[in-house]
C-alpha positions in Angstrom: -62.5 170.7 -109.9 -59.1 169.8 -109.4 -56.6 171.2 -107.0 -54.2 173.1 -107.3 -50.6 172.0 -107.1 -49.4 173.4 -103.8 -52.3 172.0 -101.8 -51.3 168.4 -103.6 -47.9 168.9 -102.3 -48.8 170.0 -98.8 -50.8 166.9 -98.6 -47.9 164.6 -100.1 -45.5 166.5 -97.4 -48.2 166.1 -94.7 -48.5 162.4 -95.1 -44.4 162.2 -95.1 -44.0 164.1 -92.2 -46.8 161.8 -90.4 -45.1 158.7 -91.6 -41.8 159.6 -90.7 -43.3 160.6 -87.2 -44.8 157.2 -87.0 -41.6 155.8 -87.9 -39.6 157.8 -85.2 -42.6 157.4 -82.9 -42.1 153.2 -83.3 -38.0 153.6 -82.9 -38.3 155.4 -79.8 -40.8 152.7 -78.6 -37.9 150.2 -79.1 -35.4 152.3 -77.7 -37.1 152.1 -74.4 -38.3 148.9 -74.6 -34.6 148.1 -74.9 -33.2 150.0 -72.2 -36.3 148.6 -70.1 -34.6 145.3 -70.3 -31.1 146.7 -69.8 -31.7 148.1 -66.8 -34.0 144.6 -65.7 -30.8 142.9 -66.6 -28.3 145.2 -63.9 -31.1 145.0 -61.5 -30.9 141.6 -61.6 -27.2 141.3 -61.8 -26.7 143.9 -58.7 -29.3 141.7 -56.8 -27.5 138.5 -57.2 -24.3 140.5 -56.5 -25.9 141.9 -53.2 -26.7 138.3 -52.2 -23.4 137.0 -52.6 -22.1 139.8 -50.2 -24.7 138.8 -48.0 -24.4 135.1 -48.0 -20.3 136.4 -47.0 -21.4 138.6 -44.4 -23.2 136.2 -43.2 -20.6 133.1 -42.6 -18.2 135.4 -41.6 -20.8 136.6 -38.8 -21.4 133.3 -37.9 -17.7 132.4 -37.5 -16.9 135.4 -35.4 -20.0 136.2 -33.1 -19.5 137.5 -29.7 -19.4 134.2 -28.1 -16.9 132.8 -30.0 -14.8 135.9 -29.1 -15.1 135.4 -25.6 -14.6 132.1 -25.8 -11.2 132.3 -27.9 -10.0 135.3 -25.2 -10.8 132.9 -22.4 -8.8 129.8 -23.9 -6.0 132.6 -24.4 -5.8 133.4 -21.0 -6.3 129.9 -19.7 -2.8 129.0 -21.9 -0.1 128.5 -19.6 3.0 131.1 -21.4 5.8 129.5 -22.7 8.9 129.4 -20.8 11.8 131.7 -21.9 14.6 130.6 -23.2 17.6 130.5 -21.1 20.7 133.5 -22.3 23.2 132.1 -24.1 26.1 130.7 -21.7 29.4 132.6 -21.2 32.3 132.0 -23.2 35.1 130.4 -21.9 37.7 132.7 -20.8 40.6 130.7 -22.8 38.3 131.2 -25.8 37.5 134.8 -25.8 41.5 135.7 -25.4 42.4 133.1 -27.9 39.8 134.9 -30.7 41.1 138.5 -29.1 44.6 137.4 -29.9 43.3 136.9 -33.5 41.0 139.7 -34.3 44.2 141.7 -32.8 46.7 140.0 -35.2 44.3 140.5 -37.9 43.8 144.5 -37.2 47.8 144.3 -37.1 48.0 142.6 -40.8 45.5 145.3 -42.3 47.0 148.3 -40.7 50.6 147.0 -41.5 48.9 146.7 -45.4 47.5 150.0 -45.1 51.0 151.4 -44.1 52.8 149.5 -47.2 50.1 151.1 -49.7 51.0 154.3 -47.9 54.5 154.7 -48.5 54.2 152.9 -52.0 51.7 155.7 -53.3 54.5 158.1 -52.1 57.3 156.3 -53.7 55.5 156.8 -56.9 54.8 160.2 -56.5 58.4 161.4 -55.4 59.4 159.4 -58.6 56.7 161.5 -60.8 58.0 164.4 -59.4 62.0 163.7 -59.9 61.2 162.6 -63.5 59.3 165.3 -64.1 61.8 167.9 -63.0 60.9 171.5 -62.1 60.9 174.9 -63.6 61.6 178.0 -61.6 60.2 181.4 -62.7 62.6 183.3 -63.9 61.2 187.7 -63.9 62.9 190.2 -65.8 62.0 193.8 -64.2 60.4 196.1 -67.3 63.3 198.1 -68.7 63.5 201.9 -67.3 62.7 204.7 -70.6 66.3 205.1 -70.3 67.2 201.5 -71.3 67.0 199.5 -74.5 67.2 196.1 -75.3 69.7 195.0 -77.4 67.6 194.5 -80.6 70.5 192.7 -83.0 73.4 190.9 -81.7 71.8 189.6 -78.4 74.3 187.9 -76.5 73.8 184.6 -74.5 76.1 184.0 -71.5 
């Protein structure tokens, strides 16, 4: 007897679906194979990382152990200080009135310059004015109802 079409394509279908799952089955084997090794690989890497920092903890705690602290503050306060040195001596007094006499003369010179700038700026603007003359304001009062202004003939005196 042979069977009918549907049950031939339920078995085709069946066998695809079981192949594909097989298939998907095998990638996602290698997927975690893969990210087996990746994370090997940064285990390792963090490791060697984390002994580095230790080998560097280490020197630097075997540089700078207690003793060595102690040691360094007792040479410290063994050292002898250094002695200041001395101020500066005084300045002569014919020295200090000769450069007062000349940072005077100096303030005289700039202040004497200021006072010629001065009185040039207001030269110039006395001129400005002159040349440009002036202009009084001249107001005529509105004329009362009872007044007119003289429309023709207006006369100039």
């Amino acid at each position: 007897m042979k069977k009918p079409d549907s049950i031939i394509s339920a078995e085709e279908r069946s066998k695809a679906i079981r192949a594909e799952a097989a298939l998907r089955e095998k990638e996602m084997a290698e997927a975690e194979e893969k990210r087996k090794e990746l994370a090997a690989m940064r285990d390792e890497e963090l490791r060697q990382v984390e002994e580095v920092n230790i080998r560097q903890l280490a020197s630097i705690a075997g540089i700078e152990t207690r003793d060595h602290l102690l040691d360094h503050i007792r040479r410290m306060r063994e050292e002898v200080p250094k002695e200041p040195t001395p101020p500066p001596a005084p300045i002569e007094p014919k020295v200090l009135t000769a450069e007062e006499k000349l940072g005077r003369e100096m303030v005289a010179r700039a202040e004497a310059q200021q006072q010629r700038a001065r009185e040039m700026r207001r030269r110039i603007e006395e001129e400005e004015r002159a040349r440009a003359g002036s202009m009084s304001p001249v107001f005529q009062a509105n004329p009362s109802q009872d007044q007119k202004f003289p429309v023709l003939k207006a006369t100039i005196k």
